[in-house]
C-alpha positions as CSV (number, residue, x, y, z in Angstrom):
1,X,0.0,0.0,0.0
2,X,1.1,3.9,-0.6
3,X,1.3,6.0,2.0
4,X,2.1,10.1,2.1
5,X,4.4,11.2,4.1
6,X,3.4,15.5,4.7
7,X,5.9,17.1,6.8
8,X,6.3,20.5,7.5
9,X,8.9,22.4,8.2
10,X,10.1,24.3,11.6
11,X,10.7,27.7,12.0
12,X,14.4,29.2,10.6
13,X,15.1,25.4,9.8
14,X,17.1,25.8,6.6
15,X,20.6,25.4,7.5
16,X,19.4,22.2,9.2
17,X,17.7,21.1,6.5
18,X,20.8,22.1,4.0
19,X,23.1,19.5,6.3
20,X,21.1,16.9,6.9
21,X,19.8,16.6,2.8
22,X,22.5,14.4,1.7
23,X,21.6,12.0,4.2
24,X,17.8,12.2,3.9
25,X,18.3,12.0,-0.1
26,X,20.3,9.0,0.5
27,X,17.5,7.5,2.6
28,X,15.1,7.9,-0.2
29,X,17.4,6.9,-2.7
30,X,16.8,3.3,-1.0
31,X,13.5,3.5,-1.8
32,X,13.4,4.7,-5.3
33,X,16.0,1.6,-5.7
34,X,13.6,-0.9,-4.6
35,X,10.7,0.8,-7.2
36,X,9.0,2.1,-3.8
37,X,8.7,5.4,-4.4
38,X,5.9,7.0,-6.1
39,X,7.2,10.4,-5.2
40,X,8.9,12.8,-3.1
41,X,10.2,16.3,-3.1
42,X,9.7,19.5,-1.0
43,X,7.2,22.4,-0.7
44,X,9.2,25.3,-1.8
45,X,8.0,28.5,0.9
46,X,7.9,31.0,-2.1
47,X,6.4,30.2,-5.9
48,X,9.0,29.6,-7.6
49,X,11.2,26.6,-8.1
50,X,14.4,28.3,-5.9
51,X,13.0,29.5,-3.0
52,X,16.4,30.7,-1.9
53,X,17.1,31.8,1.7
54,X,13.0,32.0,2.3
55,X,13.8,27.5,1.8
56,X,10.7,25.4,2.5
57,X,7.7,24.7,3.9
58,X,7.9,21.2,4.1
59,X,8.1,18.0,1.9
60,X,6.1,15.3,0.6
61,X,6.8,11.3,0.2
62,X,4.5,9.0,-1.3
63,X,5.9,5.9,-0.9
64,X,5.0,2.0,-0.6
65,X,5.4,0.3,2.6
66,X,3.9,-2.8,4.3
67,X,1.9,-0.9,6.6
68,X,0.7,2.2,8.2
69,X,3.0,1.3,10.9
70,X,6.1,0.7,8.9
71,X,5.7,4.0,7.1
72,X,5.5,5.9,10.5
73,X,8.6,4.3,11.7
74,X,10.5,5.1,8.2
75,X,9.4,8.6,8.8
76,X,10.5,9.3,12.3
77,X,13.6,7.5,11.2
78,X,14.2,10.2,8.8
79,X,17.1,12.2,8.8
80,X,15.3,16.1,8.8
81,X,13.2,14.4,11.4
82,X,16.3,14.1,13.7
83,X,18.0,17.5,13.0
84,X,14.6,19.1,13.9
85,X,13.8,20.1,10.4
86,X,10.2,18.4,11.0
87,X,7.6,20.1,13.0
88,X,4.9,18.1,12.2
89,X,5.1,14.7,10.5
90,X,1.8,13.0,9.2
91,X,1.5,9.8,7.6
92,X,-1.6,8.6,5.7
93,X,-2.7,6.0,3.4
94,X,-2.9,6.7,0.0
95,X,-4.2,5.5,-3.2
96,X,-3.2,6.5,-6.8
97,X,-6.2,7.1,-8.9
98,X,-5.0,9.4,-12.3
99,X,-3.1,9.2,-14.6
């Protein structure tokens, strides 16, 4: 089953989330590698596609796992989740309708 992953982002977070990216790309990397990943990327803060210093709002994962259970653990396992780049994590089930 897919599951989203919404997170958003803390307050005056970017240089946390700058450091820890490598890590958390790496993490999803994993995922796209075992044909997981349905997709994933962030919520830029400003309308454009390089927010610059105003960073993020957040960031989206839609992604398979073997439960509702197993995707909350991947997401609290996350890297921006340690370094405090999450304020709020939500996990739900989804299911892909269009295209």
């Amino acid at each position: 089953m897919y599951y989203a992953i919404i997170a958003e982002d803390a307050p005056d977070t970017l240089a946390a989330r700058r450091a820890a990216r490598p890590a958390h790309l790496k993490r999803i990397q994993a995922l796209v590698d075992a044909g997981r990943v349905l997709l994933a990327g962030p919520h830029p803060a400003l309308d454009t596609r390089d927010p610059g210093e105003a960073g993020f709002s957040g960031s989206l994962i839609v992604a398979e796992f073997d439960s509702l259970a197993d995707a909350k653990a991947w997401a609290a396992g996350d890297p921006y989740t340690e370094a405090g780049v999450f304020a709020r994590v939500d996990v739900k089930p989804f299911l892909p309708v269009l295209p």
